[in-house]
Chimera marker file (.cmm) of the C-alpha trace (Angstrom):
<marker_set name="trace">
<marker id="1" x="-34.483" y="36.594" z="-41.222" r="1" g="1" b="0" radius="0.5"/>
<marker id="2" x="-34.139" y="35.796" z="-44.404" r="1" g="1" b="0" radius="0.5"/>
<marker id="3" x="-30.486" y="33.215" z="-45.578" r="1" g="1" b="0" radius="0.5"/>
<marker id="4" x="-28.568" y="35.650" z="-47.363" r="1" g="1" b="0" radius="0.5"/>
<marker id="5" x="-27.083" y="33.418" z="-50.912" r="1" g="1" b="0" radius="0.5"/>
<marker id="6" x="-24.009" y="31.265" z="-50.022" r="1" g="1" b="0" radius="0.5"/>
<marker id="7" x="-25.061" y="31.577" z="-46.066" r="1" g="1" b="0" radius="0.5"/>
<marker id="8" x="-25.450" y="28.550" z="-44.133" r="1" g="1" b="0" radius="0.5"/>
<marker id="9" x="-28.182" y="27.907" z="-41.807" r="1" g="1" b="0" radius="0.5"/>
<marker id="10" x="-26.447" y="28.702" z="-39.058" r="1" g="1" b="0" radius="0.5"/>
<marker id="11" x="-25.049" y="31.215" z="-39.641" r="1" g="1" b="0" radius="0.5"/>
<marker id="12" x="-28.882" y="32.717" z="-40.862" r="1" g="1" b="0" radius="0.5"/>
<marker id="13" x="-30.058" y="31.850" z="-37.455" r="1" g="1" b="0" radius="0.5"/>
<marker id="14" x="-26.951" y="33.360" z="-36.205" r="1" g="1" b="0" radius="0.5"/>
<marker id="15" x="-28.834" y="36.766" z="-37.590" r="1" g="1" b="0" radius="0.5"/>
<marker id="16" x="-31.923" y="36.234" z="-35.114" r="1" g="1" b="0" radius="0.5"/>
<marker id="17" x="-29.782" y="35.990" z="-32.265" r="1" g="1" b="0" radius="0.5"/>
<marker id="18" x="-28.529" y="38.865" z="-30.321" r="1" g="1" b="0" radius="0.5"/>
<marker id="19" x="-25.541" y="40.970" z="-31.881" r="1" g="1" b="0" radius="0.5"/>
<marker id="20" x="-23.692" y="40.733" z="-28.878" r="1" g="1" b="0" radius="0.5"/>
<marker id="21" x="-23.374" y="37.507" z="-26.744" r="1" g="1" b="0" radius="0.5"/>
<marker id="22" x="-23.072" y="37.205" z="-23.024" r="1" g="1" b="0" radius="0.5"/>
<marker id="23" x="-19.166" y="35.448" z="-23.818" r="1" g="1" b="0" radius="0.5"/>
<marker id="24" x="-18.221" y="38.446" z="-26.225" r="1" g="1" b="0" radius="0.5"/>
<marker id="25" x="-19.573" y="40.567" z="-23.370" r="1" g="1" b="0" radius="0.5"/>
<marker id="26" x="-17.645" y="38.974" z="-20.598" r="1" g="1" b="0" radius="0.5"/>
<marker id="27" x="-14.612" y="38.782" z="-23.175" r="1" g="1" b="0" radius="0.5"/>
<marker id="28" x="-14.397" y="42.312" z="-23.503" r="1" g="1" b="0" radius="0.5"/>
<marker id="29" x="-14.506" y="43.190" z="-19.845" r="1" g="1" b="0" radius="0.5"/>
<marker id="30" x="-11.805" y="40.938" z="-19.239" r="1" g="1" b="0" radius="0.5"/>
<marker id="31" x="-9.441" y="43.313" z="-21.517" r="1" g="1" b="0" radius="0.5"/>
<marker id="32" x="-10.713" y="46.027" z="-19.806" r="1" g="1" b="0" radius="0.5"/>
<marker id="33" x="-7.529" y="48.357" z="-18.405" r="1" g="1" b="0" radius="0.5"/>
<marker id="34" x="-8.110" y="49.649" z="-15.242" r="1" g="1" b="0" radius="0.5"/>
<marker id="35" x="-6.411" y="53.003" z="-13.557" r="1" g="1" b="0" radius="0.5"/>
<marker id="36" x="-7.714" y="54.650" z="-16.171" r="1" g="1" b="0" radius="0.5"/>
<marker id="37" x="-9.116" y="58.279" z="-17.179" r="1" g="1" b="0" radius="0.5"/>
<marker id="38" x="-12.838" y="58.801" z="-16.943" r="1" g="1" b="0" radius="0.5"/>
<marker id="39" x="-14.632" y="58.744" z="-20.303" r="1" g="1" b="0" radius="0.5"/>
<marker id="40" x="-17.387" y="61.217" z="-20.961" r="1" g="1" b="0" radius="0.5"/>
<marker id="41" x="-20.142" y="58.876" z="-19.713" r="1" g="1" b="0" radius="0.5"/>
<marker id="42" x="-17.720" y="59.284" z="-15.996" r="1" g="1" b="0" radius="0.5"/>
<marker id="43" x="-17.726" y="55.385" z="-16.194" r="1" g="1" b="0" radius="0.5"/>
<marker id="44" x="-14.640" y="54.101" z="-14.898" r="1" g="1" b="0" radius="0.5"/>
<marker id="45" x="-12.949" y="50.780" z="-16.360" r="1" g="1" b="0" radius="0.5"/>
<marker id="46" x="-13.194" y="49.124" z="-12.475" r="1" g="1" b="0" radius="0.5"/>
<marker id="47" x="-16.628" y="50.126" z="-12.273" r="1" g="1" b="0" radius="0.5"/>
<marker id="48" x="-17.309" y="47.938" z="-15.109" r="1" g="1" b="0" radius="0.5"/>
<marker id="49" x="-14.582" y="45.103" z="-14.640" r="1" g="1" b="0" radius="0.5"/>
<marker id="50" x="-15.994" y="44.331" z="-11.446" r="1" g="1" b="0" radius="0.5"/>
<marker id="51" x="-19.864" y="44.794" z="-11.613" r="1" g="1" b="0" radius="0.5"/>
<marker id="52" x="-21.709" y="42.394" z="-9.998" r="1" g="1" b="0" radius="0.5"/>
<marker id="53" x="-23.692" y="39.954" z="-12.927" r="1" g="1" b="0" radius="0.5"/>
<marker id="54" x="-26.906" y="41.761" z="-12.791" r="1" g="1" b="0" radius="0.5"/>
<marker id="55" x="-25.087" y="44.847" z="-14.034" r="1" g="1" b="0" radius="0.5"/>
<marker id="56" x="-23.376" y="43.139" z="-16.799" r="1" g="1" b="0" radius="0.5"/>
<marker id="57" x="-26.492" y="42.157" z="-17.860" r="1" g="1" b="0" radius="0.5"/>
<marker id="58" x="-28.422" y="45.507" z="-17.854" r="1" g="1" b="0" radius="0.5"/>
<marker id="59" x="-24.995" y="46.345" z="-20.130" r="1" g="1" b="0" radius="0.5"/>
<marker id="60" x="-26.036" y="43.665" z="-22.698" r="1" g="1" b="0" radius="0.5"/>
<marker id="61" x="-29.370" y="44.409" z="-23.251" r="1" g="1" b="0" radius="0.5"/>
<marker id="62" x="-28.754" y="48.276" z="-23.226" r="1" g="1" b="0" radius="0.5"/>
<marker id="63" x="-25.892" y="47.430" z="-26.142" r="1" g="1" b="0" radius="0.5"/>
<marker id="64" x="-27.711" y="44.897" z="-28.137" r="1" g="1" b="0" radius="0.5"/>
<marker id="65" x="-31.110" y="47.560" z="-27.746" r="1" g="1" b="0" radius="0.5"/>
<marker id="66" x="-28.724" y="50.419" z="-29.297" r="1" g="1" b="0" radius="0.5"/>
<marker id="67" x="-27.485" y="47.583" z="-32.269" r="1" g="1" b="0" radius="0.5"/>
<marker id="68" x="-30.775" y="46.508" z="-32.952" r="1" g="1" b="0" radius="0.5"/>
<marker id="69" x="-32.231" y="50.447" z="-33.588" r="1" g="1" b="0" radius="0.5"/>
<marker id="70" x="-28.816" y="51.616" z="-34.464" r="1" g="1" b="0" radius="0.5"/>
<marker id="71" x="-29.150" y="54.406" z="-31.898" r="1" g="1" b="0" radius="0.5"/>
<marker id="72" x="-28.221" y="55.411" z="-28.453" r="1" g="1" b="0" radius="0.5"/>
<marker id="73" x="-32.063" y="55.762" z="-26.678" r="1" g="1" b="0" radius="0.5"/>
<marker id="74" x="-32.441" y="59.379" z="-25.596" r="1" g="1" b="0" radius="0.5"/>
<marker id="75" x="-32.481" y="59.850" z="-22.167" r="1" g="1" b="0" radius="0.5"/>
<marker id="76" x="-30.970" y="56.725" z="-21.067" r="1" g="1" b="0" radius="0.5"/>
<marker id="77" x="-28.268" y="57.918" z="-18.359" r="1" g="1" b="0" radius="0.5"/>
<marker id="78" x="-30.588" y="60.533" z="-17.268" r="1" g="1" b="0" radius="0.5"/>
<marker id="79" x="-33.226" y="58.124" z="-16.292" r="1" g="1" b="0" radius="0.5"/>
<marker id="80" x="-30.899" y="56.002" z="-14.150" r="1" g="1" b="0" radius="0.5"/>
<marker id="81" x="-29.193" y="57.961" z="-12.354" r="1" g="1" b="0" radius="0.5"/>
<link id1="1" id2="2" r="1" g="1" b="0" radius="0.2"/>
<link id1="2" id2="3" r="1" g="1" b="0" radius="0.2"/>
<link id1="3" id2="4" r="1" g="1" b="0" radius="0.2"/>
<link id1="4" id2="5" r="1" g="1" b="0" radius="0.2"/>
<link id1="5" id2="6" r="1" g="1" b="0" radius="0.2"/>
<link id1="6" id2="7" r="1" g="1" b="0" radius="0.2"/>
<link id1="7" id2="8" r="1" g="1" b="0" radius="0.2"/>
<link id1="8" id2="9" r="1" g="1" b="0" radius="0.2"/>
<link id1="9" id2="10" r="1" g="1" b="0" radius="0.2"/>
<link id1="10" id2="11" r="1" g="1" b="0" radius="0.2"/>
<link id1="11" id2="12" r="1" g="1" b="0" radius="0.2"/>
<link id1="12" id2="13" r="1" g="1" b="0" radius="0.2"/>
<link id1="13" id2="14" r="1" g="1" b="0" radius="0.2"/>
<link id1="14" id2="15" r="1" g="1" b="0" radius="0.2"/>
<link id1="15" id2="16" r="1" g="1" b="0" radius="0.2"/>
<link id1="16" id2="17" r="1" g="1" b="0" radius="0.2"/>
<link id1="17" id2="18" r="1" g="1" b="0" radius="0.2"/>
<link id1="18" id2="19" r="1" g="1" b="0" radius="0.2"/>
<link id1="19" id2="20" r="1" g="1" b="0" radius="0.2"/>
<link id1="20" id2="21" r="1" g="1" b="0" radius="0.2"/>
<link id1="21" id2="22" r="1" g="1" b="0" radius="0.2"/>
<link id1="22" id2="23" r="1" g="1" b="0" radius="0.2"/>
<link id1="23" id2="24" r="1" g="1" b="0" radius="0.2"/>
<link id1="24" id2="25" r="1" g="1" b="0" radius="0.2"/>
<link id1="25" id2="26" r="1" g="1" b="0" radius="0.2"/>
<link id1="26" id2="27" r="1" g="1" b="0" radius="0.2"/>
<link id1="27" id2="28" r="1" g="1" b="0" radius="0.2"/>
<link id1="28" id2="29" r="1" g="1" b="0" radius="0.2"/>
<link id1="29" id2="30" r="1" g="1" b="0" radius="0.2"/>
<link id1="30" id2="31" r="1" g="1" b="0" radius="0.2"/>
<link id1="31" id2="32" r="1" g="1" b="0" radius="0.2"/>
<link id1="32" id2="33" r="1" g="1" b="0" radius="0.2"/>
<link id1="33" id2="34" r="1" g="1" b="0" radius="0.2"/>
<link id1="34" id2="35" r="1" g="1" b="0" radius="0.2"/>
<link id1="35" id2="36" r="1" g="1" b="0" radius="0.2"/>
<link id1="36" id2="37" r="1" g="1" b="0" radius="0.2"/>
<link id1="37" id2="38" r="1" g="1" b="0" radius="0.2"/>
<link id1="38" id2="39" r="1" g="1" b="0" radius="0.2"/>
<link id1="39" id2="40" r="1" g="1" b="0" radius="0.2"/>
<link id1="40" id2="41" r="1" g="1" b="0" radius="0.2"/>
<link id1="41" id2="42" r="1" g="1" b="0" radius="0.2"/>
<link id1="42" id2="43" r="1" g="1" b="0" radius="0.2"/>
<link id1="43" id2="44" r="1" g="1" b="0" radius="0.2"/>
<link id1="44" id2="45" r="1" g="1" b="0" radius="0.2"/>
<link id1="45" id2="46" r="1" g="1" b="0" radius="0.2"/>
<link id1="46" id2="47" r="1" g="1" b="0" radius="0.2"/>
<link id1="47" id2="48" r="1" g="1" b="0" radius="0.2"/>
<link id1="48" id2="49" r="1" g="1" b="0" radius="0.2"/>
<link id1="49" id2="50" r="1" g="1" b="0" radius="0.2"/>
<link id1="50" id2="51" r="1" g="1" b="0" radius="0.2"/>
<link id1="51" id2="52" r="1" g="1" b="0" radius="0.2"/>
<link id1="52" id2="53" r="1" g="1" b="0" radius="0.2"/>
<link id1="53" id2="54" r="1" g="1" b="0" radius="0.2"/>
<link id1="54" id2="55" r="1" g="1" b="0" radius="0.2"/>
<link id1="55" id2="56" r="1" g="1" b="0" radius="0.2"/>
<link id1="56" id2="57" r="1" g="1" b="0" radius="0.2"/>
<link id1="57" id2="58" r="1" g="1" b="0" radius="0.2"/>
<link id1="58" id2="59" r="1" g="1" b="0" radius="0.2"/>
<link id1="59" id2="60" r="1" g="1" b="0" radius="0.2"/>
<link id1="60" id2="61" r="1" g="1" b="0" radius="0.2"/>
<link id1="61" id2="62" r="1" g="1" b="0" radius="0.2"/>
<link id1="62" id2="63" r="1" g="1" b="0" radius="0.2"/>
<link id1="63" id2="64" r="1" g="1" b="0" radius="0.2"/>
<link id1="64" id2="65" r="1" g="1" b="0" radius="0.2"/>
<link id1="65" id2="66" r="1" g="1" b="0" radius="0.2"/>
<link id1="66" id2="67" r="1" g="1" b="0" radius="0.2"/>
<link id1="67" id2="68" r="1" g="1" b="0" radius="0.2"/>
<link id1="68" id2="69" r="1" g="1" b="0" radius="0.2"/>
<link id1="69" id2="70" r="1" g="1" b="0" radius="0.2"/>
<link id1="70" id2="71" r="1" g="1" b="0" radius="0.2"/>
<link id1="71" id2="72" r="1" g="1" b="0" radius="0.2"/>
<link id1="72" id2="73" r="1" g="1" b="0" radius="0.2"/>
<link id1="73" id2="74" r="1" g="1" b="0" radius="0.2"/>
<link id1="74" id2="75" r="1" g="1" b="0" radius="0.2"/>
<link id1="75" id2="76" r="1" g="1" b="0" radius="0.2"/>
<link id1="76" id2="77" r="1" g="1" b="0" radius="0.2"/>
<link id1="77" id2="78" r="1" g="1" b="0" radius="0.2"/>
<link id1="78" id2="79" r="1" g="1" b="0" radius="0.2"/>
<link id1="79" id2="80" r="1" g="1" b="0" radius="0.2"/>
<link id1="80" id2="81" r="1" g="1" b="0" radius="0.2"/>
</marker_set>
């Protein structure tokens, strides 16, 4: 990517990286209420507080995927389940 004027070199290479990191991941999940209504997806808070690592993982590359093309990818739940 290209330094944008007045951005330092790290933070240009900052750009290349993923949009979400592993800690900001793992940060978020640690807020994460549980006893807590179902959202649409039927995803409950402790189903994602206490996934095992492998999960949390699939979750990172599934949220940086929909950053990076700036859309959900069609079919995605219905191909897991």
């Amino acid at each position: 990517m290209k330094k944008r004027k007045g951005q330092k070199n790290s933070e240009a290479s900052q750009e290349d990286s993923p949009y979400i990191s592993k800690n900001e991941l793992d940060d978020a999940i640690s807020k994460i209420k549980v006893r807590k209504a179902l959202g649409e997806d039927e995803i409950t808070g402790e189903m994602v507080k206490y996934s095992q690592e492998e999960d949390k993982q699939e979750l990172l590359s599934l949220l940086n995927l929909i950053a990076r093309k700036k859309e959900t990818p069609k079919n995605y739940f219905q191909e897991r389940r």
